[in-house]
N, C-alpha and C positions, 0 to 999 in steps of 0.2 A: 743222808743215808745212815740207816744204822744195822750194823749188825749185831743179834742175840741170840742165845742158847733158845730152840723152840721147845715150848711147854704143852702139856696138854691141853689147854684152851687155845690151841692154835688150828687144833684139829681140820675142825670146818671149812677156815679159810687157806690152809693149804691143799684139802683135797679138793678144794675149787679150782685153785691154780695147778693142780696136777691134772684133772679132769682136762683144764682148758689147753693143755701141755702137749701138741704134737711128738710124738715119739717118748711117751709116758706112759708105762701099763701100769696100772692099776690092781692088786688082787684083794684076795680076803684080808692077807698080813697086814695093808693099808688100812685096817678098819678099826675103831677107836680103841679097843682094848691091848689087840697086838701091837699100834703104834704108841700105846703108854707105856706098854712093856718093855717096849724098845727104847725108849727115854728112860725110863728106869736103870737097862743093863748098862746103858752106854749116858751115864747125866752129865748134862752140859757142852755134847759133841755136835747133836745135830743143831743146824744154824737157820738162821732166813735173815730177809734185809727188809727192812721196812724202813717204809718214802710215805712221807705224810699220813703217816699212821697207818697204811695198807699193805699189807704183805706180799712184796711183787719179786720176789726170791729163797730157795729153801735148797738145803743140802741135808740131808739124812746121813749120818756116821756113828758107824761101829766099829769093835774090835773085838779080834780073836783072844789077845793077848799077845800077839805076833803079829798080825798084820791086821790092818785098816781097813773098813767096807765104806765105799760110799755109794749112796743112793739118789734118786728122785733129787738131781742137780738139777731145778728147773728157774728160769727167770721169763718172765710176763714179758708176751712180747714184746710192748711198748716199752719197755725199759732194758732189751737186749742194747749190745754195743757200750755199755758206762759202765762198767769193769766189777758188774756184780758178781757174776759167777768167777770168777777169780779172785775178789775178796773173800767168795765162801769159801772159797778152794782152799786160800792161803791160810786163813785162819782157822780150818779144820785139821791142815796138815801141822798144823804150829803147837795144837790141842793133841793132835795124836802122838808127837813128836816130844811133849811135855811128859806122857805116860811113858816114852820109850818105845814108841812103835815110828819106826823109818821107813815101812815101805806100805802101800796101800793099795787097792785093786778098786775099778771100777768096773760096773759090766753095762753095756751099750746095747741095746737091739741094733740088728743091721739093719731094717727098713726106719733108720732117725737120722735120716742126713744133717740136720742142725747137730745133736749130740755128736755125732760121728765127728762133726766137721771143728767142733769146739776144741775136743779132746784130742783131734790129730795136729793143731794147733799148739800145745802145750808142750814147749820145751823138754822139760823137765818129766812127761809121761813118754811112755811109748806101746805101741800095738804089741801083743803076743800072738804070734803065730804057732809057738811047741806046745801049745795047751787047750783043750776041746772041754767046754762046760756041762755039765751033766745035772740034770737038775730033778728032785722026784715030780711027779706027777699027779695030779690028780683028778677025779673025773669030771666034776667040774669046772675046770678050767683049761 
C-alpha cells in the first residue's frame, strides 16, 4: 500500500472510483478544472492509496484556515476492511494538524449506509445534531 498527495493526472481514475462509489455524488465541482483548482488551494492534502499501481482509495481535503473539509472518502470495494480509509483519515488529519487546524468536518448523505456506518465507527468523530446544512442550489442539479 502506499499513500500520496493526489495530482491532477489522477483525475480519470478517481472519478472512476467515485462513479463506481455507492453513496458518492458526484457534481460539476468534480469536473477537471474545479478539481485542479481545488489541488491548487489546498497542495498536498487530498490523498489516495495505491495497490499495485491502481488507485483503490482517495480522500479529498481542504481548509478554511480554521477548520478541515473532507470529501469523496471512498475505498474500491474489494479492498474495504484493510485499514485504508483510516490511513487516509489519519494522514489527512496529521497534514491538517501540521498547518494548525484541529478540528475538521465531514458531510455524509443519509441515504450511504456504508459512509454512515464507517464514520459512526470512529472514535475520535462524532454526529452533530445542533446544526442543519444549507447549501446554494442550482438548476441543474
Amino acid at each position: 500500500m502506499s499513500v500520496r498527495p493526489i495530482i491532477p493526472a489522477d483525475h480519470p481514475a478517481l472519478l472512476a472510483l467515485w462513479r463506481r462509489t455507492p453513496g458518492l455524488q458526484l457534481r460539476s465541482e468534480d469536473d477537471f478544472e474545479p478539481f485542479c483548482a481545488y489541488l491548487e488551494r489546498n497542495p498536498r492534502l487530498s490523498l489516495l492509496v495505491e495497490l499495485d499501481g491502481r488507485i483503490v482509495a482517495s480522500l479529498l481535503v481542504g481548509h478554511d484556515g480554521r477548520r478541515g473539509y473532507l470529501q469523496h472518502l471512498a475505498v474500491d470495494e474489494s479492498c474495504r476492511g484493510r485499514g485504508f480509509a483510516r490511513a487516509l483519515l489519519d494522514e489527512a488529519l496529521a497534514r491538517l494538524a501540521g498547518l494548525g487546524i484541529d478540528k475538521s468536518h465531514v458531510f455524509v448523505l443519509r441515504d450511504a449506509p456504508q459512509a454512515l456506518a464507517f464514520w459512526e465507527a470512529q472514535a475520535d468523530w462524532e454526529g452533530r445534531g445542533d446544526i442543519q446544512v444549507y447549501s446554494t442550489r442550482r438548476s441543474n442539479e
